[in-house]
C-alpha positions in Angstrom: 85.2 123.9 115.8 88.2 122.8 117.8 87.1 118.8 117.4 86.6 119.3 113.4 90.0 120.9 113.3 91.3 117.9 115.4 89.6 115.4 113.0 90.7 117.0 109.9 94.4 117.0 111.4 93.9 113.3 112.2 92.9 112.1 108.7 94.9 114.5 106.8 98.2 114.7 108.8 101.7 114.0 106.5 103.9 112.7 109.3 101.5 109.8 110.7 97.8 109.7 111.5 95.5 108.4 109.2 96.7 109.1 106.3 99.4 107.1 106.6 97.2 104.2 107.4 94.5 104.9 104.8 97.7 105.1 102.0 99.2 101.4 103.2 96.2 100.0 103.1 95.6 101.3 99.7 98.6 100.3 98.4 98.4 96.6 99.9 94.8 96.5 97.9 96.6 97.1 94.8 99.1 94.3 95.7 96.8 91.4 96.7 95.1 92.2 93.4 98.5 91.4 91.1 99.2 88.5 94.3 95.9 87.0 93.2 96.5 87.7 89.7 99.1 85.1 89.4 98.2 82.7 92.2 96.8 79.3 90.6 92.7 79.8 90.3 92.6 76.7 92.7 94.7 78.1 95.5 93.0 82.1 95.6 90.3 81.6 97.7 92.9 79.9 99.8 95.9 82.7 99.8 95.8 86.3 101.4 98.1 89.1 101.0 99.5 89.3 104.5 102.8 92.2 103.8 105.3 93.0 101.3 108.2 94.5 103.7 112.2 94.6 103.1 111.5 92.8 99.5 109.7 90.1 101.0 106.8 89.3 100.0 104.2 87.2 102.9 101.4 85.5 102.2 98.9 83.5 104.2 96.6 80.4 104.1 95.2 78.0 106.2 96.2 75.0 105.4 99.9 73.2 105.1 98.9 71.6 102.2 98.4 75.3 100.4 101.6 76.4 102.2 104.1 74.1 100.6 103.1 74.5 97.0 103.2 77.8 97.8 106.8 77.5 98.7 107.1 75.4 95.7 106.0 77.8 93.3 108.1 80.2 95.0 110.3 80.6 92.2 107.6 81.1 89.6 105.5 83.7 91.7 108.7 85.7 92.2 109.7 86.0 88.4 105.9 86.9 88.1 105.5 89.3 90.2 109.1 91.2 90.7 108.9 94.3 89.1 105.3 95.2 88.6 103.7 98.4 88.8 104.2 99.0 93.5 105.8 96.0 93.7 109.5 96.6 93.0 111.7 93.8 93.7 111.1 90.9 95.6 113.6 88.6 96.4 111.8 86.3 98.9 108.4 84.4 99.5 107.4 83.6 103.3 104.7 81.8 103.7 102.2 81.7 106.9 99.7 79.2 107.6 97.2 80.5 110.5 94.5 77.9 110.0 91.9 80.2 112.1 92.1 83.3 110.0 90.5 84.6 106.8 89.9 88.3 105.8 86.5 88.5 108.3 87.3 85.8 110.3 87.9 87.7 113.1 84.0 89.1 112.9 82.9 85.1 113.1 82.3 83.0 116.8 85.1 80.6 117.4 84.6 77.0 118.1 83.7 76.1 121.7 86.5 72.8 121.5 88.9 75.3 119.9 89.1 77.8 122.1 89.0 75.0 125.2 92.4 73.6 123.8 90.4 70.1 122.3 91.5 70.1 119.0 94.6 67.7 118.9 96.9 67.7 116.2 98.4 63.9 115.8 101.9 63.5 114.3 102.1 60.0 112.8 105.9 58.9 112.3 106.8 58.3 108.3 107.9 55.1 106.8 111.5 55.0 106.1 110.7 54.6 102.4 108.7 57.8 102.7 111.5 60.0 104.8 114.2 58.4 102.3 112.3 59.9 99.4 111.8 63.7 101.0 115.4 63.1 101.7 115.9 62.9 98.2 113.9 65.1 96.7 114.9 68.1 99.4 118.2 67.4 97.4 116.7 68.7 94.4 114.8 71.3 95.2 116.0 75.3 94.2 114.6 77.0 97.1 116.3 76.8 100.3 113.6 77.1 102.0 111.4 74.3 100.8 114.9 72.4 101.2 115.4 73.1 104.7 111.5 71.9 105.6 111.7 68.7 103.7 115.4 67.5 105.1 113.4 68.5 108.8 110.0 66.3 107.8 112.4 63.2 106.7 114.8 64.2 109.9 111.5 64.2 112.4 110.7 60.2 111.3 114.1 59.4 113.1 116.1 59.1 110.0 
């Protein structure tokens, strides 16, 4: 009696527990769905809700490539989604990109050369017509963010 009594307090308690656990993750389900609603069909098997915290709003994907039109779009995705039904205002857009990690991927086996440290990433250096032109067009760009990035890829060629 004492253990079901125990259980029922864990699942059911206001100030914490369970329930508090069970709600988020509720509520975070109702998000990704309006996240997904308005990501690009190409991109949404590619983005995951990760949080929606201090008006932030973070997703995740594994790839760089997915990342920065991401933060291009950030704009767009904002107007989109600021304001709907659990949302509330949103303000900013972070961006993650974990290359490893998809909703299950933590169930899967890891590659033997990953988890040994093989995997090498190379960083090739930019022509100077190519860093002048990120130069530029980090110039242009609304979002500080994306701005920021760009003037530090065209910095890193040695420009």
């Amino acid at each position: 009696m004492s253990r079901s009594r125990s259980l029922n307090k864990l699942f059911n308690e206001a100030e914490g527990g369970l329930a508090k656990v069970i709600a988020r993750t509720a509520a975070l389900s109702a998000i990704a769905d309006q996240v997904s609603g308005v990501i690009p069909s190409l991109l949404r098997d590619q983005v995951w809700l990760g949080d929606i915290r201090d008006q932030t709003l973070t997703l995740i994907c594994n790839s760089n490539v997915i990342a920065n039109r991401l933060r291009f779009m950030e704009y767009q995705l904002l107007n989109e989604l600021s304001g709907r039904n659990g949302l509330g205002e949103i303000h900013s857009l972070r961006v993650m990109v974990n290359r490893d990690w998809r909703p299950g991927s933590e169930l899967l086996p890891r590659p033997a050369e990953h988890e040994a440290g093989q995997i090498s990433q190379r960083a090739e250096r930019l022509s100077d017509a190519s860093a002048e032109l990120i130069a530029q067009t980090s110039e242009g760009v609304r979002s500080p963010k994306l701005a920021e990035a760009l003037k530090k890829l065209a910095d890193r060629s040695g420009h």
